[in-house]
ZAMI-314401 format. One line per 3 residues: number of its first residue (from 1); their letters; for each residue x, y, z of C-alpha. Coordinates in nm, 3 decimals, m for minus. Layout:
NUM	a	X/Y/Z ~ ...
end
This chain:
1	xxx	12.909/6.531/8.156 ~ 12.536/6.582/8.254 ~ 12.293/6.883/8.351
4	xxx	12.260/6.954/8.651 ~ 11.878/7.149/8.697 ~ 11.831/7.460/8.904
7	xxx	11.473/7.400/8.911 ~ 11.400/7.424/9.247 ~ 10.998/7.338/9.284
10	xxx	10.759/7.213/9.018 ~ 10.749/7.347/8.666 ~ 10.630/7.669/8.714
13	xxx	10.397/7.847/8.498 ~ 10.477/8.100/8.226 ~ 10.485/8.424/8.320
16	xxx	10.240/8.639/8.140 ~ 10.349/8.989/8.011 ~ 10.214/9.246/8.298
19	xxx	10.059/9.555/8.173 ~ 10.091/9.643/8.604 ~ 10.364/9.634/8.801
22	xxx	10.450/9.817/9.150 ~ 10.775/9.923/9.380 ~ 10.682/9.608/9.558
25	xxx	11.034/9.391/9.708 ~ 11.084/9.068/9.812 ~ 11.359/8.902/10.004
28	xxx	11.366/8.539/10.162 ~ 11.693/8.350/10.337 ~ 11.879/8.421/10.621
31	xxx	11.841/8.802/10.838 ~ 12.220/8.784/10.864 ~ 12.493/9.038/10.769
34	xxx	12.649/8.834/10.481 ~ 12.270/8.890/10.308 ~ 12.259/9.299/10.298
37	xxx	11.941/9.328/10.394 ~ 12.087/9.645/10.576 ~ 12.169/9.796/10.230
40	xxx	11.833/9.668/10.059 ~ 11.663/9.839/10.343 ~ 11.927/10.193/10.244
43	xxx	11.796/10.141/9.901 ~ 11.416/10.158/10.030 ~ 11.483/10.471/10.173
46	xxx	11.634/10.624/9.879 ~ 11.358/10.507/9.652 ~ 11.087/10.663/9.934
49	xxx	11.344/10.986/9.955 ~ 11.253/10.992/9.572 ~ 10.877/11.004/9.612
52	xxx	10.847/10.618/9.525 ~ 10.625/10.426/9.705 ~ 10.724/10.069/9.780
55	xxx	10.694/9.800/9.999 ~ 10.973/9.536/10.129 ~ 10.845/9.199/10.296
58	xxx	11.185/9.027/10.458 ~ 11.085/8.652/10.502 ~ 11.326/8.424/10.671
61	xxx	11.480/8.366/11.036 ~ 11.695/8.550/11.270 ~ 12.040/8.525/11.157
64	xxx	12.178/8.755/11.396 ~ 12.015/9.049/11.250 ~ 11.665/9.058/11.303
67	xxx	11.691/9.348/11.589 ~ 11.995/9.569/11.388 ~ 11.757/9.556/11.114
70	xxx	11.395/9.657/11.268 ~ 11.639/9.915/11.471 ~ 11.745/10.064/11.113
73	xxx	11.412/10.058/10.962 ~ 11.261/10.240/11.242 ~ 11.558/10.461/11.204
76	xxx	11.482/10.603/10.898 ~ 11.103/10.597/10.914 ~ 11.043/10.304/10.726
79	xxx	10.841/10.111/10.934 ~ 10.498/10.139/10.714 ~ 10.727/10.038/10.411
82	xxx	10.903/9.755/10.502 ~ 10.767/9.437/10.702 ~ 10.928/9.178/10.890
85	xxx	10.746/8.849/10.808 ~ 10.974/8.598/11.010 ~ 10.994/8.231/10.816
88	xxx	10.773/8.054/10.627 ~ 10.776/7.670/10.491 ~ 11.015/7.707/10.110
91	xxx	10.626/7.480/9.973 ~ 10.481/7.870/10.029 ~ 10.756/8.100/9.862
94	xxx	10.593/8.090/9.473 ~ 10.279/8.191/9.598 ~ 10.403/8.465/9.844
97	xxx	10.633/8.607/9.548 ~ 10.314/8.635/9.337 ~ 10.241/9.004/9.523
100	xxx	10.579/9.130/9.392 ~ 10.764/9.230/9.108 ~ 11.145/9.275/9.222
103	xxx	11.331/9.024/9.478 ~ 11.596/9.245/9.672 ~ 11.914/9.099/9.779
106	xxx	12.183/9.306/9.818 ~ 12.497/9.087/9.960 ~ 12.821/9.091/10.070
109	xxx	12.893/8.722/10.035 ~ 12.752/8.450/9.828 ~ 12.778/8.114/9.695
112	xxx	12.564/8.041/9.428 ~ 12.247/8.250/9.590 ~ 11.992/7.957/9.564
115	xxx	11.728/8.231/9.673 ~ 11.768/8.494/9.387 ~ 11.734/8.135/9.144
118	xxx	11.441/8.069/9.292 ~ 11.274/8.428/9.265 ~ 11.404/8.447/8.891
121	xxx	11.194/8.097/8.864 ~ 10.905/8.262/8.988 ~ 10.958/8.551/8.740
124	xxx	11.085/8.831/8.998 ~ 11.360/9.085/8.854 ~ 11.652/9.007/9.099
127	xxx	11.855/9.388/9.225 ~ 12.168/9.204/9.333 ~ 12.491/9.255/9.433
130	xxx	12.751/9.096/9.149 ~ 12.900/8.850/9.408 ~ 12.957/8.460/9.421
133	xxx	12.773/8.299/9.126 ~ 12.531/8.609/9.060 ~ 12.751/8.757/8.862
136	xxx	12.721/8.491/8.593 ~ 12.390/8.407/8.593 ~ 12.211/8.791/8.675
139	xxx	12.317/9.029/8.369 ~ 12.210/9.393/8.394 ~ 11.978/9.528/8.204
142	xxx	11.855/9.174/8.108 ~ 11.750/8.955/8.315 ~ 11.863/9.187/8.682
145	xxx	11.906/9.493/8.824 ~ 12.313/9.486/8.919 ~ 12.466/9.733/9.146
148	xxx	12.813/9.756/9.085 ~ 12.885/10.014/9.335 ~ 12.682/9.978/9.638
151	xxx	12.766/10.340/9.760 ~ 12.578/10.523/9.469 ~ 12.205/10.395/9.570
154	xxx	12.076/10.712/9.427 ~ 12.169/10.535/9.052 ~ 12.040/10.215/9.148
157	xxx	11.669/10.387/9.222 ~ 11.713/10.593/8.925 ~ 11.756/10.244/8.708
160	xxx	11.466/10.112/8.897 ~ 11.210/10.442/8.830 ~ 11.353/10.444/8.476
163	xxx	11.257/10.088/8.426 ~ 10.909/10.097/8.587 ~ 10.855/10.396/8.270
166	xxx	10.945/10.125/8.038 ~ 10.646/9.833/8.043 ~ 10.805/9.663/7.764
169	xxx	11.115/9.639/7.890 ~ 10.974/9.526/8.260 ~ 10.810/9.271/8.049
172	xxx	11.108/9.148/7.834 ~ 11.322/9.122/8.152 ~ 11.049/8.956/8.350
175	xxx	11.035/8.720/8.090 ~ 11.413/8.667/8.046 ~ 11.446/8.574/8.425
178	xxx	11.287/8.267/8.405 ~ 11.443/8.166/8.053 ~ 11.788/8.215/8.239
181	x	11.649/7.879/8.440
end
């Protein structure tokens, strides 16, 4: 047998324990169905609904979706909350992650999810969806944020607020994302 890495980019560095951290989401790949963007963007509202404010960049090409999903987010008055960014070269993604603290992906359908690797490298708490491959590598409470039932989003932002009281546990699972890689 061998190891296969996960590493993705160069070593990155260490994350250092935040004393700050902000309602600020991140999602990269795809805009197509399969991704949930469309229930990432439900979960925004909910979170805004509870007198949270966040922000949600959504970096990566048209899949299909790009117009369903500006349509929704216009919707339900999101539009100063969550910005479209279109795509960006994969060299720029560790230093555009740096402005966040949780990387959003909410999906139907996945593979292994080379995206929610990647933002766990870069030290972002992944909210995922316990599909494909997540599922063994994301573990609630620990290293993720993992909705098991995508139609009670009201639980998911209460896990979310609950965990942005907690520093120390922010920090702990900050710091447990990257030692999953």
């Amino acid at each position: 047998t061998r190891v296969i890495s996960f590493v993705t980019s160069k070593p990155i560095a260490k994350i250092k324990k935040s004393n700050t951290f902000s309602l600020r989401f991140i999602f990269w790949g795809r805009l197509n169905k399969q991704k949930g963007i469309d229930r990432a963007i439900n979960l925004i509202k909910v979170l805004i609904d509870k007198g949270c404010l966040c922000n949600f960049e959504i970096w990566g090409p048209d899949g299909g979706e790009l117009n369903n999903l500006t349509l929704q987010a216009k919707e339900l008055k999101l539009d100063s909350y969550i910005q479209f960014m279109g795509s960006t070269s994969h060299d720029k993604l560790e230093n555009i992650s740096q402005s966040n603290s949780f990387y959003l992906q909410l999906s139907r359908l996945e593979g292994m999810a080379m995206s929610v690797v990647e933002a766990m490298q870069y030290g972002l708490i992944p909210i995922v969806t316990p599909v494909g491959e997540i599922k063994n590598y994301c573990k609630n409470d620990m290293n993720a944020i993992v909705i098991e039932d995508i139609n009670n989003l009201d639980k998911t932002a209460e896990n979310i607020i609950a965990l942005l009281k907690n520093k120390k546990k922010y920090n702990v699972m900050q710091i447990s994302t990257q030692k999953t890689w």
